[in-house]
Every structure is written in structure tokens, then in C-alpha cells.
N, C-alpha and C positions, 0 to 999 in steps of 0.2 A: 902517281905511279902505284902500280899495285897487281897483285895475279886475279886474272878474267878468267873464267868461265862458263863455256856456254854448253848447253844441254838439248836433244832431242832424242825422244824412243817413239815408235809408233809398233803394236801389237793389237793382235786380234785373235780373239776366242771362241769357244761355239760350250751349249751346255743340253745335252741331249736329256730328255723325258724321262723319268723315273718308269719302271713298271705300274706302278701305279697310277701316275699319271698320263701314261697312254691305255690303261687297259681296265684299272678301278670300277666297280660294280657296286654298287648300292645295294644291299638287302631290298627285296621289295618293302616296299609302304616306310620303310625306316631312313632314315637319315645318313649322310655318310659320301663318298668320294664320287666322283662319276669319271673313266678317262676319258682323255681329247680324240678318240679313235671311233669315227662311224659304228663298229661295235659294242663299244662300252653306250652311247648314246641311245643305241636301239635298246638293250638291255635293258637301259632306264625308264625308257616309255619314251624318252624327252621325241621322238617324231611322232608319235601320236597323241600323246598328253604334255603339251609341252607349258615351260615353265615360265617364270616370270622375275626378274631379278631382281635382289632383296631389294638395288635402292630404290627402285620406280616402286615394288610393293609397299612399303614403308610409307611413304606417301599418302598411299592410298588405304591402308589404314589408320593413318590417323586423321584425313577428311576423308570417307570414301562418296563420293560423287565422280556423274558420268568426266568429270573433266581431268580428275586424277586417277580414272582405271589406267593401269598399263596393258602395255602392249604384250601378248606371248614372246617368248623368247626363239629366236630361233636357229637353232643350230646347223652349222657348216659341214658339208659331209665328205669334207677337206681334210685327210691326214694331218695331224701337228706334226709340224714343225720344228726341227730343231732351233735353239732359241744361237743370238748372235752377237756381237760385241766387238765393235774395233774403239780403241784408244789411241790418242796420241798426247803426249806430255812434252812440256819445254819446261826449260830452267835455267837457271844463272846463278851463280857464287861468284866471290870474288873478295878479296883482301887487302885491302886498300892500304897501303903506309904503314902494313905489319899493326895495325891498331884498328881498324873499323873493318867485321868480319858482315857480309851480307849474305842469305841464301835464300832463293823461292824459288817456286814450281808451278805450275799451271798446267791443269790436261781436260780434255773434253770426252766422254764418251757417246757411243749413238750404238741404241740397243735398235734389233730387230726382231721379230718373232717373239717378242717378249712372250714365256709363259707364266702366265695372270691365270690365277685361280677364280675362280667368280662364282660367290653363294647365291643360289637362285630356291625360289619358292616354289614347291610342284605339286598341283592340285590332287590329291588320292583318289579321286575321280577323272577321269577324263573327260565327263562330260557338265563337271561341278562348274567352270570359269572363273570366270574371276572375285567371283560372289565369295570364295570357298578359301579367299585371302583374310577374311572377315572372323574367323573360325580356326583357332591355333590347332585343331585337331581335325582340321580339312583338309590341310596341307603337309610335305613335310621338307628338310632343307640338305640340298644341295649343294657339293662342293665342284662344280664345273672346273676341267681345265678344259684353256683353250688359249691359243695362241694371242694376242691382241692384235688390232690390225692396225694399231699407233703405233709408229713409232719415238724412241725415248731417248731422249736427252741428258747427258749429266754432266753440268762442266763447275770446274772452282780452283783455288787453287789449291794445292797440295801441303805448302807447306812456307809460310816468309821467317823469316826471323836476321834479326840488324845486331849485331852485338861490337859493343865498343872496347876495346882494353888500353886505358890511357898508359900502361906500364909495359906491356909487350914491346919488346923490338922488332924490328923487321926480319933480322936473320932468324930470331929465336922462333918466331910465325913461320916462317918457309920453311924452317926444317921440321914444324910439326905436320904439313900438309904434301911435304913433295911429292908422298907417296900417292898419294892423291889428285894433285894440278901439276901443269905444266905450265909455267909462264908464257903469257902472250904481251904483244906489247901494246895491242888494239884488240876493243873485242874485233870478234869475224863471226862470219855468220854460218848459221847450221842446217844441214838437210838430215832431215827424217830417214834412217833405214827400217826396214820389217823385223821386227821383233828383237831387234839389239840396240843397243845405244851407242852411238856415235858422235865423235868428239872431233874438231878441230884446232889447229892451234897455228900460231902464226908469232915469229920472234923470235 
């Protein structure tokens, strides 16, 4: 015997671009931001001198042969994207015999649009290649935004913990939590509403 319950919320969010990150201009030949916006891109040179990103150049700095040159980078001439994010969480508590207290959570998220910043290597020549990765003063680095075209995963659980009180009573536990549970007599089960959290109870 003991008080159940159960738990579900599901919510969804969005997180729009900074000014800088849709519209960021790089000093020429210097180092520094680029936006996600077909403008900020041309600005940079990145459609005529286009760039290379650090992790493939890395590589190839440190074996440079024909088999680790990278590829040019090439950029989407795709407005970003507002970035996106639905959650849903489940949970359960419960107070068993006024003496063994349980509670855990679990929730999944799934990102979309993720906005991923991405350092890319950008030749000060247009017509240097990829030779000019070889030469810290041939290139300079870039801070790319741009949407990802992956999407992201984040699941685990939130939060368990088991606690036992051999000295607790039963009545003295219910009156610490009433304001909190409502006795059931069985668990039951839960549906998800849109951004609120919703409870059933049964008993």
C-alpha cells in the first residue's frame, strides 16, 4: 500500500539567430564571425574563395599528401533557420508504507535546425588552394554559422533517488506530501498534454 504517482509533460521551443549570427562580417584578411545569411557569406569571399574546415585541414597539416587535401567548403545560400526543440518527460514518485520514498524522471529531446558554429580555414588568396593550409600566414579562421543538417538527440534520465525512513509513520508521510499527491489505489496511466503537465488519479 502506498501513494503513486505518475507523471507526463511534453513542450516545445524555438531559439532564433542572434544579430550576429545571421549577419556577422569578418574584417577582411582578419579573423572573426561570419553570419548564416547569403550576405554575410558573399562579404566574406566564402563564394569565391571558399574555405575549408578546421577538422579536415588539421589533417592535412599534419600528413599533407594528395590523400588528406580537403575538400572546399561549400556554402548554402539557404537563409538560417530558426533553431527548434520538442521535449517530452515522464515520471513517477511514490511512498510506499509511509517508509520507502521513490522518485525518477526520464525525457528525450530532438533538436532541429541546430545552430552549430563551425571554424573554417580561409585561404587570403583566392587563387592560393589548398597549398596555403601549409602557411599559418596564408590563411585566416573563421567562425561559420550555419544551421546543421543533422538532426540531435538528447535523452537520460532527469533525476532517481530511493530513500528509506525505518522511523516514519505512515500518517506522519501523508501529511508531509498531501499538498503535493493525491492517493491512488493502482498506478494508471498518463497522456502527454502540450506544454503543461498532467496528472491522473484514480481511488
Amino acid at each position: 500500500m502506498g501513494v503513486h504517482v505518475f507523471r507526463a509533460s511534453w513542450q516545445s521551443a524555438f531559439r532564433n539567430p542572434s544579430p550576429d549570427q545571421l549577419f556577422g562580417i569578418a574584417p577582411r584578411s582578419l579573423a572573426g564571425e561570419v553570419g548564416g545569411m547569403a550576405v554575410a557569406y558573399r562579404a566574406a569571399g566564402l563564394d569565391t574563395n571558399r574555405a575549408y574546415r578546421q577538422t579536415d585541414a588539421v589533417v592535412y597539416q599534419r600528413a599533407p599528401t594528395a590523400a588528406n587535401a580537403p575538400q572546399p567548403l561549400t556554402v548554402s545560400a539557404e537563409p538560417m533557420r530558426t533553431e527548434k526543440v520538442s521535449t517530452w518527460e515522464v515520471g513517477y514518485k511514490a511512498l510506499i508504507n509511509g517508509k520507502l520514498a521513490i522518485d525518477g524522471a526520464y525525457f528525450s529531446s530532438h533538436y532541429t535546425d541546430l545552430i552549430t558554429p563551425e571554424l573554417v580555414y580561409q585561404p587570403l588568396s583566392a587563387t592560393a588552394g589548398v597549398s596555403s593550409l601549409l602557411t599559418p600566414t596564408s590563411y585566416r579562421t573563421l567562425l561559420l554559422n550555419r544551421n546543421s543538417p543533422n538532426d540531435f538527440f538528447v535523452r537520460g534520465p532527469v533525476s532517481v533517488s530511493i530513500t528509506a525512513s525505518p522511523g516514519a509513520t505512515r500518517s506522519a508521510a501523508t501529511s508531509h506530501i498531501k499538498s503535493a499527491w493525491l492517493p491512488c489505489a493502482t498506478p494508471v496511466a498518463m497522456s502527454a498534454t502540450t506544454g503543461r503537465e498532467h496528472r491522473s488519479y484514480n481511488g
